[in-house]
C-alpha positions as CSV (number, residue, x, y, z in Angstrom):
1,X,0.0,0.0,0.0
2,X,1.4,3.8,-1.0
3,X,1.8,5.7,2.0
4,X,1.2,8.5,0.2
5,X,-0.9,7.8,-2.8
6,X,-1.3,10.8,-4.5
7,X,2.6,12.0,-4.1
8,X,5.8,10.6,-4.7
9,X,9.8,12.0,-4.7
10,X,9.4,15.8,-5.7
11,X,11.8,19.2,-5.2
12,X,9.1,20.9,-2.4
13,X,9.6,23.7,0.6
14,X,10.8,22.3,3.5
15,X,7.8,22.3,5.7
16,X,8.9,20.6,9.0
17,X,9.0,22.7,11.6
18,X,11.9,24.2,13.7
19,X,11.1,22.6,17.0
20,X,10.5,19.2,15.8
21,X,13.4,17.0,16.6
22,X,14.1,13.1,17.2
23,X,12.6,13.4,20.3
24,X,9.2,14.5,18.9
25,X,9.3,12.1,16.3
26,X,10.1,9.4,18.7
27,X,7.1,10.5,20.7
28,X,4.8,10.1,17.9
29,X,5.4,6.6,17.4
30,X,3.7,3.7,19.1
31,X,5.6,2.6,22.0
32,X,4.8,-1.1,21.4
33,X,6.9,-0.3,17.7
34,X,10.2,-0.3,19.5
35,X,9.8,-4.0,21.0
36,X,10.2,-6.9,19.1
37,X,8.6,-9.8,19.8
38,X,10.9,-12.9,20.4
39,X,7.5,-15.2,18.3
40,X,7.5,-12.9,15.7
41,X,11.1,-12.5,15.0
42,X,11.7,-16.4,15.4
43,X,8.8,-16.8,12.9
44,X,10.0,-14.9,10.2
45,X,13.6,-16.7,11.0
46,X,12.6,-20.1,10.4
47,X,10.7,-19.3,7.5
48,X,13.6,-18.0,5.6
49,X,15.7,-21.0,6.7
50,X,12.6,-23.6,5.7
51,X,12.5,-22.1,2.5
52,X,16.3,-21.9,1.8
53,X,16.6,-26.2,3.0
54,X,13.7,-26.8,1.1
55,X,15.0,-25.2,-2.1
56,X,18.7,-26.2,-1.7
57,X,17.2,-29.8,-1.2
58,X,14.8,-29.8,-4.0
59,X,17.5,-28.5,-6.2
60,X,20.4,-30.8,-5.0
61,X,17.8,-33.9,-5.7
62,X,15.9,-32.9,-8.8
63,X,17.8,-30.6,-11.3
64,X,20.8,-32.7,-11.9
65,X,18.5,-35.3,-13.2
66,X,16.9,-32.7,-16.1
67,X,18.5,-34.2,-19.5
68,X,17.0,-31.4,-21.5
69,X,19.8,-28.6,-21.6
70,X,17.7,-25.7,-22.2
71,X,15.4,-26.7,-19.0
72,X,18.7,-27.5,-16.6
73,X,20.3,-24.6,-17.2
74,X,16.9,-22.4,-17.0
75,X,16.2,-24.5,-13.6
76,X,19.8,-23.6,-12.2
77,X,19.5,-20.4,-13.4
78,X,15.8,-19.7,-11.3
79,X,17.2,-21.7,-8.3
80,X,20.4,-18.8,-8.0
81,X,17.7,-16.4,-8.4
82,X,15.1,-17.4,-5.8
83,X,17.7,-18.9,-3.4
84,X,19.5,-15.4,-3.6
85,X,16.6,-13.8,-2.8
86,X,15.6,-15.9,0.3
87,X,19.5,-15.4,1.4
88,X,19.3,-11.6,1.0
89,X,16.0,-12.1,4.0
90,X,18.6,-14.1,6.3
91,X,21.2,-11.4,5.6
92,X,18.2,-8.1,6.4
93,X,17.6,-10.9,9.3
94,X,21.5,-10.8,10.7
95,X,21.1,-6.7,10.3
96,X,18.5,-6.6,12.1
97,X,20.4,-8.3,14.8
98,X,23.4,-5.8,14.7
99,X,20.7,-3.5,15.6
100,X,19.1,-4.9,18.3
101,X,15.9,-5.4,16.7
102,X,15.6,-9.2,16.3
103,X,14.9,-9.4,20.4
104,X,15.5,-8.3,23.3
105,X,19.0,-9.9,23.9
106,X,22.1,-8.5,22.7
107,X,24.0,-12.0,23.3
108,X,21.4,-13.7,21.4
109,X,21.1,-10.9,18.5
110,X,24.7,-11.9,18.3
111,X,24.5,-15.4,18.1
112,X,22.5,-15.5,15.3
113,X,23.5,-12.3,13.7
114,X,27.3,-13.9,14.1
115,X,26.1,-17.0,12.5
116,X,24.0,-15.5,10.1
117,X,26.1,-13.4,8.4
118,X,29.0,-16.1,8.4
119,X,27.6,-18.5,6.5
120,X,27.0,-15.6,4.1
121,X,30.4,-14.5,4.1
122,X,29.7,-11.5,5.6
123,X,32.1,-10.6,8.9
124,X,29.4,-10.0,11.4
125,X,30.9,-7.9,14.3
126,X,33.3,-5.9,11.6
127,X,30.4,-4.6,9.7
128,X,28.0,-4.2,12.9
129,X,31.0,-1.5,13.9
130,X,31.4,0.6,10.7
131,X,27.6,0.4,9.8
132,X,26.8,1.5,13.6
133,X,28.9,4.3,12.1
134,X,27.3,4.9,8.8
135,X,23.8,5.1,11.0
136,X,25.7,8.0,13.3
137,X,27.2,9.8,10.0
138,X,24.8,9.3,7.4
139,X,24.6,11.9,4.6
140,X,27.8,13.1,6.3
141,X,30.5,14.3,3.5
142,X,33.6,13.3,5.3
143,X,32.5,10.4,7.6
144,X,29.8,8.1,6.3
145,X,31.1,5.1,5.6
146,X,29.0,4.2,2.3
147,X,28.8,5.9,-1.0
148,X,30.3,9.1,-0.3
149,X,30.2,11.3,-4.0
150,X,32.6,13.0,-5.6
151,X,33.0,16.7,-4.8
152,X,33.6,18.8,-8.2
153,X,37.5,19.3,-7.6
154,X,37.5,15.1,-7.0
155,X,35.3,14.8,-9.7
156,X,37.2,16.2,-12.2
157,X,40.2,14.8,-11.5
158,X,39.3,11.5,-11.5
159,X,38.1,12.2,-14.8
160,X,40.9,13.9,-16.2
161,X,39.5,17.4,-17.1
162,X,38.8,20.9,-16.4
163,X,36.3,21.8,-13.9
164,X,34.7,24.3,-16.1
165,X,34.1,21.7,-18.3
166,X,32.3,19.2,-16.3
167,X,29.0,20.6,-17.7
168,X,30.3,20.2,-21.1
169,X,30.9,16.8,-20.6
170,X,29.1,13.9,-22.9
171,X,26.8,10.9,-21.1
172,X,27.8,7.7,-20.8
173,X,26.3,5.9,-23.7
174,X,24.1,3.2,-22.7
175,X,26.7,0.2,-23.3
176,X,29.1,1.6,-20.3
177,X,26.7,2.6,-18.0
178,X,25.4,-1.2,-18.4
179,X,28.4,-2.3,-17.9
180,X,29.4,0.1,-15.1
181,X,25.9,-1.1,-13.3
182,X,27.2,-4.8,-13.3
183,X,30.5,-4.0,-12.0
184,X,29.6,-2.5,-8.7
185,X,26.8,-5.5,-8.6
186,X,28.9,-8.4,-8.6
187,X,32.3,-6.8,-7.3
188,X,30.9,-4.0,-4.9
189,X,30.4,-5.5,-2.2
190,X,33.4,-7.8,-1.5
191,X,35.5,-4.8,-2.6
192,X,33.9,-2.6,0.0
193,X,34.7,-5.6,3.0
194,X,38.0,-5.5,1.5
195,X,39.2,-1.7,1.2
196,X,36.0,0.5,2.3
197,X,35.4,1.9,-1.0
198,X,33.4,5.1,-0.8
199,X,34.0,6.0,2.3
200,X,34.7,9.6,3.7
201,X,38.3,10.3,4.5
202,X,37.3,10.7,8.1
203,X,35.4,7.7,8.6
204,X,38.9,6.1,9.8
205,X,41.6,6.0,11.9
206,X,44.5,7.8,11.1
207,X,47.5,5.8,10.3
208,X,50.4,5.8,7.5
209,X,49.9,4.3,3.9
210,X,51.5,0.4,4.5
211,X,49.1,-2.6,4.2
212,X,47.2,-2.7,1.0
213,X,44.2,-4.3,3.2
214,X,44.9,-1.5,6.1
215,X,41.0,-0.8,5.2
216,X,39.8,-3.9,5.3
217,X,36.8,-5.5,8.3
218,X,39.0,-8.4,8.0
219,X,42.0,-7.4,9.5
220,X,41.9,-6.6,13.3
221,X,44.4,-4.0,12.9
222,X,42.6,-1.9,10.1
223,X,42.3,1.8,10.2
224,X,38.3,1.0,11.0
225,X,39.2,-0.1,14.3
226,X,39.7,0.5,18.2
227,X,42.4,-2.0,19.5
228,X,39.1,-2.4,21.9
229,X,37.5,-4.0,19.1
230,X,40.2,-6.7,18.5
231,X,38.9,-9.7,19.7
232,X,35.0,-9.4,18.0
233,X,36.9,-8.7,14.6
234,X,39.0,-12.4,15.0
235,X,35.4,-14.0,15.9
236,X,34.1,-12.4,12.6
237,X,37.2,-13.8,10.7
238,X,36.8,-17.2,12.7
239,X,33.1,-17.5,11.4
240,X,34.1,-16.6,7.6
241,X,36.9,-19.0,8.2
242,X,34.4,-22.0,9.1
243,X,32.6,-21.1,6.2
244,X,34.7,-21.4,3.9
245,X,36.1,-24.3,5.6
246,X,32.8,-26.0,5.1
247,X,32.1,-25.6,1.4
248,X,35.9,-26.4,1.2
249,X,35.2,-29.9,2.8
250,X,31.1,-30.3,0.9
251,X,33.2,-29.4,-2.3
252,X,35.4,-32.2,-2.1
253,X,32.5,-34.5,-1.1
254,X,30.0,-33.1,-3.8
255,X,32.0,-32.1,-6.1
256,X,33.2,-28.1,-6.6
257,X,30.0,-28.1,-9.7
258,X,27.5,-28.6,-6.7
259,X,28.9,-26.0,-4.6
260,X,29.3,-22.9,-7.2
261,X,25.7,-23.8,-8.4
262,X,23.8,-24.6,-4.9
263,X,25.5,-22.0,-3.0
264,X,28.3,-19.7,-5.4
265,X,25.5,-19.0,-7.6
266,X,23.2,-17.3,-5.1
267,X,25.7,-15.5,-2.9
268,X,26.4,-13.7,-5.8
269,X,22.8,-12.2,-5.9
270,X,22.9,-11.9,-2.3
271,X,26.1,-9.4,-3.1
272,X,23.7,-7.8,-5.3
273,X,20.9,-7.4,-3.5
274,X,23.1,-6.0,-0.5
275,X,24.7,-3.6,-3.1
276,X,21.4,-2.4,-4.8
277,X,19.3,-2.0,-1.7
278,X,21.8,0.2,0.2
279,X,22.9,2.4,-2.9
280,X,19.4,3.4,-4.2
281,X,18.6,3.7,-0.1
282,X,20.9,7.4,-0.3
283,X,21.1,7.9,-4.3
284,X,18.4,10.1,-5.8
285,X,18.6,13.3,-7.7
286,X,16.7,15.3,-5.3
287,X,18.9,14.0,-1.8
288,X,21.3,16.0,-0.5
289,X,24.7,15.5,1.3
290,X,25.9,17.7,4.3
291,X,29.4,19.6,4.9
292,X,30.4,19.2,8.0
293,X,29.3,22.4,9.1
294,X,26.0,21.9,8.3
295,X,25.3,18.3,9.4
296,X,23.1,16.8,11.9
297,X,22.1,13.4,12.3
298,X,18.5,14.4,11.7
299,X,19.2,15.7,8.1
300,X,21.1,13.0,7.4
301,X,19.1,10.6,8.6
302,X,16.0,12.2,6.8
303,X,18.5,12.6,3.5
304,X,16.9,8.8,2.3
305,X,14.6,7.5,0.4
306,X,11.6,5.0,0.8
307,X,11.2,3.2,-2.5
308,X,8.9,0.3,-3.6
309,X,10.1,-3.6,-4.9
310,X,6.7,-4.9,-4.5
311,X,6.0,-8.0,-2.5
312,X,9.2,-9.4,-3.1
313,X,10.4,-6.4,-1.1
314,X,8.1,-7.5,1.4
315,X,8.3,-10.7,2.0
316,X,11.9,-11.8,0.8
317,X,13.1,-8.6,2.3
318,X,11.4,-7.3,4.8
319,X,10.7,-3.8,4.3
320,X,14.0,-2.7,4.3
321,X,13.5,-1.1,0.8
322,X,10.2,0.3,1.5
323,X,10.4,1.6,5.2
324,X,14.2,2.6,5.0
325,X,13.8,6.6,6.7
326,X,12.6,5.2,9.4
327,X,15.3,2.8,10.1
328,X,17.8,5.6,9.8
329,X,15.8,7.2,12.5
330,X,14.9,4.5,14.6
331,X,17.3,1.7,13.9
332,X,16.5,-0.3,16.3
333,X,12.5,-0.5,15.3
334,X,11.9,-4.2,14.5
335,X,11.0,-4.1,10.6
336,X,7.6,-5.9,11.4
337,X,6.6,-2.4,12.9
338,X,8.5,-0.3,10.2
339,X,5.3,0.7,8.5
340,X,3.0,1.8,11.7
341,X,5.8,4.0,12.5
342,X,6.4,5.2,9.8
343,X,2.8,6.5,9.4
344,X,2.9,7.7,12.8
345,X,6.2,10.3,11.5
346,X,4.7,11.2,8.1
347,X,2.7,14.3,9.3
348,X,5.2,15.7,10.9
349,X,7.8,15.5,8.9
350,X,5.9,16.7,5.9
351,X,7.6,16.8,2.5
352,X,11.0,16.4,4.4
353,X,9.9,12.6,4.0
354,X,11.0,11.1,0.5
355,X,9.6,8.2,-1.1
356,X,9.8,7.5,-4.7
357,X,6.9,5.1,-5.4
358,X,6.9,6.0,-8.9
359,X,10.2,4.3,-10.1
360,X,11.1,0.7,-11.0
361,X,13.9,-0.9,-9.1
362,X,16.1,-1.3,-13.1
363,X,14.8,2.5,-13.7
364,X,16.0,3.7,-10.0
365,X,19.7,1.9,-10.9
366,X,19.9,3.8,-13.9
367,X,18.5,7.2,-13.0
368,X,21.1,6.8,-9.9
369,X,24.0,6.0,-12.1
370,X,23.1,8.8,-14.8
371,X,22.2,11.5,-12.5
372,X,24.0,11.5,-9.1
373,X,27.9,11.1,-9.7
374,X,28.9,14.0,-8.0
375,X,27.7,16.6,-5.7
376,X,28.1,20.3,-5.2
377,X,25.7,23.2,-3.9
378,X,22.4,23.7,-5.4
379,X,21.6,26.5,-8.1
380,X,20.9,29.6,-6.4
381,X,22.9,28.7,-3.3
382,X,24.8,31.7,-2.2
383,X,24.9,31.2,1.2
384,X,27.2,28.0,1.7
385,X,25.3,26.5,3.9
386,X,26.7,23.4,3.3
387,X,24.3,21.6,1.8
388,X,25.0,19.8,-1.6
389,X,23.1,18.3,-4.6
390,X,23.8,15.7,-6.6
391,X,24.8,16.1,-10.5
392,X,25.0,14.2,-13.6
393,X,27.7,13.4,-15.4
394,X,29.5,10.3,-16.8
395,X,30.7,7.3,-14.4
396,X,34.4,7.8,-13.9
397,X,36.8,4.0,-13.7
398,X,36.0,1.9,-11.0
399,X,37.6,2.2,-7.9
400,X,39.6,-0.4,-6.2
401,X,40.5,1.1,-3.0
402,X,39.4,3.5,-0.3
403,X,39.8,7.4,-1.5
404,X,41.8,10.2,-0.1
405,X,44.5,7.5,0.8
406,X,47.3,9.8,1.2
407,X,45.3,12.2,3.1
408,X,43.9,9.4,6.2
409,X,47.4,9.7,7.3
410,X,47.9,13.4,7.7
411,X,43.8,13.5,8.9
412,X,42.9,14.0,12.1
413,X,39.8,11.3,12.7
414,X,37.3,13.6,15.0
415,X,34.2,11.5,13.8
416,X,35.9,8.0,16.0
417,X,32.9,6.6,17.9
């Protein structure tokens, strides 16, 4: 159901008022919204892993017997796709854990968060500390930790021109952008585990240019961590290690064919899902990233957007597409609730709440890659106030490591939580 039926993303006043803050929005919402329920959350947990036994078995049993090679390669092909989809609800599932909102027990939010995420490669207590970060930093130009644009000096030189003549500058045609689109897909997420691509310059620690995985959440020496947070990081590396160690040992029983097309095969949607999701979340033309000086956490957790996947969203995902302002707000809110309060914070935020209803998922990739590649202040902004608009403009080469590498060193981190 549209929240708001007869509106969707549009370039309107700001209407909320001045003395409306987190704690008036908090106010406005339910109390029963910030408590999950232990049946609830345990229900929607065991559905996901029914369905993802149930398919693995089914496939595992019945595809390798097709003889037809149209109909076994279509079969595999639908069995990546759908498995990916109920893995991408097990991973939402382990976030939700990081955030407290599976239950009421952090040591059991951990447990299965921890073993969540490992079996999906992902290192559980190293991304529950930098996204804990991206939630305190959103929107912010020099210390969120995820898909921080190019300002125009940046911009430029990455693309080898003039900055008078970014304007000037031809679009992508629709070939590269294509192919730009399934780069980030398949390799964006790993690469970000692995060097904290797109991250502000300030989202780290300080420390000397060395290690080439000095950025990485698998090393418990990285730049993205307190020596505090030594011991949670090796747990996170153990549980990727038995992973691996697993399909290692399945492979060599099975055969390495059964593991890249019962499990390879859908962690790669998984990564793409992950990826999608959480770029279109803070990438539209009419969002705006903050200077420092102009920050808050309010505007940057109100600089997202609420879009619409339909009832896959719903019920592969849980909501995280379509209530995803509220999450930035609220984090811990279990995503069973998401929707009440978010209709309990729509009249007060006004048109300060952005939802794009309007867009498909394919048309919100594209509109994201073609319109917002780097930011600067908006026409008609004299004042400086720090707040900055996204551009068009043609994707520049891929990255392959964290930017401003030269400059973490000689940059003091004030943002360290």
């Amino acid at each position: 159901m549209d929240l708001l039926p007869d509106k969707t993303l549009t370039d309107t006043e700001e209407t909320i008022h001045k003395e409306i803050g987190v704690r008036e929005l908090r106010d406005a919402i339910p109390g029963h919204c910030f408590r999950p329920s232990y049946i609830v959350s345990f229900c929607y947990l065991l559905r996901d892993i029914f369905g993802v036994v149930t398919l693995a078995t089914l496939a595992a049993f019945i595809l390798p017997h097709i003889t037809n090679p149209y109909f076994y390669t279509i079969s595999w092909c639908l069995y990546g796709f759908t498995q990916g989809l109920f893995g991408t609800g097990l991973w939402v599932l382990a976030h939700e854990c990081g955030h407290g909102g599976f239950s009421q027990s952090p040591w059991l939010n951990d447990m299965i968060g921890w073993s969540l995420h490992s079996m999906l490669l992902t290192p559980y207590f190293s991304w529950k500390s930098t996204h804990r970060r991206h939630h305190l930093h959103a929107n912010h130009m020099e210390r969120d930790h995820h898909y921080v644009p190019y300002r125009r000096d940046a911009y430029a030189a990455k693309l080898k021109v003039e900055q008078n003549k970014l304007e000037d500058l031809a679009a992508d045609t629709p070939v590269v952008t294509t192919i730009r689109i399934i780069i980030q897909q398949i390799f964006g997420w790993p690469w970000y585990l692995l060097f904290n691509l797109t991250a502000g310059p300030e989202s780290t620690h300080p420390k000397s240019p060395g290690r080439w995985w000095q950025n990485s959440h698998f090393d418990p020496t990285s730049s993205l961590f307190n020596p505090s947070d030594y011991l949670s990081v090796i747990i996170s590396d153990i549980g990727i290690g038995l992973t691996i160690g697993a399909l290692w040992y399945l492979g060599n029983l099975f055969g390495s064919k059964s593991i890249i097309l019962l499990y390879v095969a859908p962690w790669l949607w998984v990564n793409h899902w992950i990826v999608a999701i959480t770029y279109l979340h803070h990438t539209h033309p009419l969002l705006s990233r903050y200077e420092q000086d102009s920050w808050s956490f309010l505007k940057g957790a109100l600089a997202t957007v609420d879009r619409d996947f339909g009832w896959v969203g719903r019920f592969f995902f849980h909501n995280i597409i379509d209530f995803h302002v509220i999450h930035h707000l609220f984090s811990q809110i279990p995503f069973y609730h998401a929707e009440e309060a978010t209709r309990a914070i729509i009249p007060l935020l006004g048109s300060r709440y952005y939802q794009d209803k309007a867009s498909s998922f394919v048309g919100g990739l594209w509109q994201a890659f073609t319109e917002c590649q780097w930011v600067e202040p908006g026409q008609g902004d004299s004042t400086g106030n720090g707040e900055l608009r996204f551009q068009k403009g043609p994707s520049p080469a891929p990255e392959y490591k964290m930017r401003h590498w030269k400059d973490i060193a000689s940059t003091e981190c004030k943002a360290w939580m």
